[in-house]
C-alpha positions in Angstrom: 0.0 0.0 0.0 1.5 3.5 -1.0 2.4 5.9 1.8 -0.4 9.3 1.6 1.3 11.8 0.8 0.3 15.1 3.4 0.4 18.8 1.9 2.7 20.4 3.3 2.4 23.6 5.1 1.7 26.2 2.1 1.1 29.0 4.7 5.0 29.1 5.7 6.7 32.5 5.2 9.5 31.3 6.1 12.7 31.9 3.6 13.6 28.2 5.1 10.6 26.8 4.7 12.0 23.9 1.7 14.0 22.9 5.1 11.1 22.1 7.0 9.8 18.5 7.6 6.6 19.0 6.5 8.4 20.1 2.8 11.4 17.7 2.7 8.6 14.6 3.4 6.2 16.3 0.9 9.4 15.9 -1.4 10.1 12.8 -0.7 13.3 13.5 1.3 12.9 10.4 3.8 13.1 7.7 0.9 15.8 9.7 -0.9 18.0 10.4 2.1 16.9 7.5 5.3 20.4 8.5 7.6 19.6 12.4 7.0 16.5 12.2 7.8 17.0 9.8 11.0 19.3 12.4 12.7 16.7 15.0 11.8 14.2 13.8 13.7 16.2 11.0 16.4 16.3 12.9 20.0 13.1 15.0 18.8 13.0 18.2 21.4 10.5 20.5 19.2 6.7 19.7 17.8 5.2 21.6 15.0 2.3 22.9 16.0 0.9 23.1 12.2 1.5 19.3 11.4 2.8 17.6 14.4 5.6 15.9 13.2 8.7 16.0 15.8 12.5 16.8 14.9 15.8 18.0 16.8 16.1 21.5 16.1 13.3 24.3 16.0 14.5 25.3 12.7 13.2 22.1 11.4 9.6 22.6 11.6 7.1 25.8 10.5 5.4 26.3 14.2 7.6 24.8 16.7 6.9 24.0 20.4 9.2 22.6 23.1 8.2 19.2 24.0 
């Protein structure tokens, strides 16, 4: 069964926004890159508060929130 792909967050004004999680899985990042996006998201300390998906650094995510 194929994964559903989720929308990512279009509302992002962030300039880093193609760095976000909710982009790079959009993109496909976590089949094309499986150790980059392990460290990205091992140890999680932040939230998003858009999507909920969970990552290491605030930077990573459109609306973070400390877990």
């Amino acid at each position: 069964m194929a994964e559903k792909q989720m929308e990512h967050n279009t509302e992002c004004t962030s300039q880093g926004h193609n760095k976000h999680l909710c982009f790079l899985m959009y993109e496909g990042y976590h089949f094309d890159h499986p150790s980059e996006y392990k460290e990205m998201v091992q140890d999680a300390q932040f939230r998003c508060q858009n999507c909920g998906r969970t990552a290491h650094r605030s930077d990573q995510l459109c609306m973070p929130i400390a877990l």
